[in-house]
N, C-alpha and C positions, 0 to 999 in steps of 0.2 A: 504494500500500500504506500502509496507516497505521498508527499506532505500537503500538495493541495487535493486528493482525495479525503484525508483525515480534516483537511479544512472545511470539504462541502458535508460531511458527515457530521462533523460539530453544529457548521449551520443545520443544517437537517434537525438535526436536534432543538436549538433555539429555537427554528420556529415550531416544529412538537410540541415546546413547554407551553410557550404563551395560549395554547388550548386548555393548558389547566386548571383546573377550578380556583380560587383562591377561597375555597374551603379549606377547615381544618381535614389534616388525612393522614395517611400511611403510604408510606415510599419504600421500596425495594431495589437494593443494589445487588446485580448481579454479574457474576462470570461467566468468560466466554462461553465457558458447559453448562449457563444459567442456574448456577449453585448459586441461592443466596447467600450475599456476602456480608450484608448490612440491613438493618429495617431500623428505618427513621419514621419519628411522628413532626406535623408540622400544622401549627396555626392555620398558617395560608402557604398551602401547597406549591401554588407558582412559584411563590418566591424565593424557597426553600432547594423549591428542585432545580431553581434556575441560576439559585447563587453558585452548586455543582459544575457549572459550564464558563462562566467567568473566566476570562483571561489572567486576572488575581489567584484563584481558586487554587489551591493546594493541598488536593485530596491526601497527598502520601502525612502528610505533615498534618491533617486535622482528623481523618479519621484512619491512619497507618497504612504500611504499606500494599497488603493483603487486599484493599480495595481499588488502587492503581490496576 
């Protein structure tokens, strides 16, 4: 995969989020073999799942490495 595939795939994703409810909910992070890896609860969902995709965003470093 190369780096602007992994860029239209990101976008791909932002615009995915902005569909989400900004209900409170339940989030699941999975791996590539769709093992869940993390289950998160959030206020307002959008916001939550969308702060995951951020350019800032530093999964390894907030929730370890296991979910990179």
């Amino acid at each position: 995969m190369t780096f602007s595939d992994d860029s239209s795939r990101l976008e791909a994703l932002r615009e995915r989020i902005k569909e989400f409810p900004t209900a409170p909910g339940v989030y699941f992070m999975k791996g590539a073999d769709e093992v869940v890896l993390y289950i998160g609860k959030a206020k307002n969902l959008r916001s939550r799942v969308s702060s995951y995709f951020q350019p800032s965003s530093n999964l390894e470093a907030s929730r370890g490495p296991h979910i990179v």
